[in-house]
Phi, psi and omega in degrees: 000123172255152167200175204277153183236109213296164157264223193276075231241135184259116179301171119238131152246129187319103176231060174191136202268187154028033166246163179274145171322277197329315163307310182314278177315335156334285215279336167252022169193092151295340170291347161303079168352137139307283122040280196285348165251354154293337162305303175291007156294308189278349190261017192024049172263344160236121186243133194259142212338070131100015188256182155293182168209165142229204215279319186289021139331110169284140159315064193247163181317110202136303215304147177238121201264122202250134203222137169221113176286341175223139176297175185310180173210150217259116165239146166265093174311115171224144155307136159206152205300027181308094206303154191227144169245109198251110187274304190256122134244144157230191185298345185251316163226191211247127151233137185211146176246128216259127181280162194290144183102345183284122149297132173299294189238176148292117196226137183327111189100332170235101212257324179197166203071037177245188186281320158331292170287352156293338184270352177282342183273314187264342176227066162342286195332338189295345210258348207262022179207169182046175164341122177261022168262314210270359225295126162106338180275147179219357152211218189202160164240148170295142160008262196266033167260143162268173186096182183300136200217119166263157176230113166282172185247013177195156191298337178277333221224258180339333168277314149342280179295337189290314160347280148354304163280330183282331197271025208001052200250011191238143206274139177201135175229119175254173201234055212281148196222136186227150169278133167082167185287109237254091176255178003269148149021310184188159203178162190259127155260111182260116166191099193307171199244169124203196184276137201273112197304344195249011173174080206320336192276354182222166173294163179196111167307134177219162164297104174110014193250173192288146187287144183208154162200131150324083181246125182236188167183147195284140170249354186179106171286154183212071143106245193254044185201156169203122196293103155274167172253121155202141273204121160242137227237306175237175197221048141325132167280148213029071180254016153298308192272344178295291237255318184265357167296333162298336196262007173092031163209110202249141189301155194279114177101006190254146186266353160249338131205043129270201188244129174298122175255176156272359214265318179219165171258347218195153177298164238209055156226098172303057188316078210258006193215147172211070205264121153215157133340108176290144185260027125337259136321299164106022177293145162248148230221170174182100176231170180238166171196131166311163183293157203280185196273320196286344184253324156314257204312349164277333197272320193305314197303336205251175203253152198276000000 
């Protein structure tokens, strides 16, 4: 199956008022022609909170600048046989735990081998519905975070759920390891996210970014670290590693804003609990899966 493959789009968010779109972007990609970003303006490849624009639009502060630098591109989605630890199944979804190193879909650079083609191997039917990048997805993990995922098998059952998320009715508990001691025991990060002005590539709490929070509580201090439980409240991108990184404790293994260890390869974030409504029945459900083997052997490894 070929389908178009979006290419990557680079966010920006607006902390400033009264400036013209084109200046704006002028400044934050100099590398660019005035010339070539009034194309992509006019080629509607730049859009201002999710509309065309044009290049004299003023700006305020919020406006989220959504930028596709190339056009799309054709890739051929194929199934492939990739094994899954498939915790759940029914007629309507998949619940499964996805190891760290998977890409969820296909994206400029991870073109194939991803869960989407595993998942295409096991549930043809996915293919004959929703998003033909996305089929079945209804939320996402990051790369290299483990755990749990739902994937629906139907257009009903996939909206369903989707509700379900928009509506913060669905429980997601992780499992997290931080540098240093965490007090007080447990506690709320109330804090907006947005795109970090000083490095379009990473997340920040900032003034003016979307609201998010964070509730967490210690399950084990362990030596100069400490293994949390925590609960997210809104579904911010990284807003686990934003939010304790802000707070003076950074996650363990992640290299962009934690601290790299000897201890783990990869960030020491565990998707270990998940609660929802079957969109069947409508019963609410609640399952879990234990730490991956590489974060068990990180907790072993480090001294008490």
């Amino acid at each position: 199956m070929v389908v178009p493959l979006e290419p990557e789009v680079k966010i920006l968010q607006v902390t400033e008022s009264a400036i013209r779109l084109d200046k704006y972007l002028a400044r934050e990609y100099p590398e660019l022609s005035r010339s070539r970003l009034q194309k992509l303006i006019e080629q509607c490849y730049i859009k201002v909170n999710g509309c065309g624009a044009k290049a004299s639009q003023k700006l305020n502060v919020g406006d989220e600048i959504h930028i596709s630098l190339s056009p799309p591109e054709q890739v051929s989605l194929v199934a492939e046989p990739i094994p899954l630890d498939v915790i759940y199944e029914d007629d309507d979804l998949l619940l499964i735990d996805k190891p760290a190193g998977l890409v969820v879909h296909p994206s400029p650079g991870h073109t194939a081998h991803t869960l989407v083609n595993a998942l295409l191997a096991r549930c043809p039917d996915l293919a004959n519905f929703g998003d033909a990048m996305r089929p079945g997805i209804v939320h996402r993990l990051d790369r290299d975070t483990s755990g749990l995922m739902i994937v629906a098998k139907n257009s009903a059952a996939q909206q369903y759920l989707i509700n379900q998320f928009k509506a913060r009715s669905v429980s997601k508990g992780y499992l997290v390891l931080v540098k240093g001691k965490l007090t007080p025991s447990q506690g709320i990060i109330d804090a907006s996210v947005g795109r970090d002005p000083s490095n379009r590539k990473r997340m920040a709490v900032i003034s003016g970014g979307r609201q998010a929070r964070t509730r967490y509580k210690v399950k084990e201090y362990l030596g100069d670290y400490t293994l949390l439980e925590v609960i997210t409240e809104t579904g911010r991108t990284h807003q686990i590693r934003v939010h304790l990184s802000a707070i003076g404790y950074p996650v363990v293994g992640d290299p962009v804003y934690g601290v790299r260890s000897a201890y783990v390869k990869r960030q020491f974030v565990h998707a270990y609990r998940l609660g929802f409504h079957l969109p069947a029945s409508g019963e609410y459900r609640e399952f879990t899966c234990e730490l991956p083997s590489d974060l068990k052997q990180a907790v072993k490894l480090i001294p008490g």
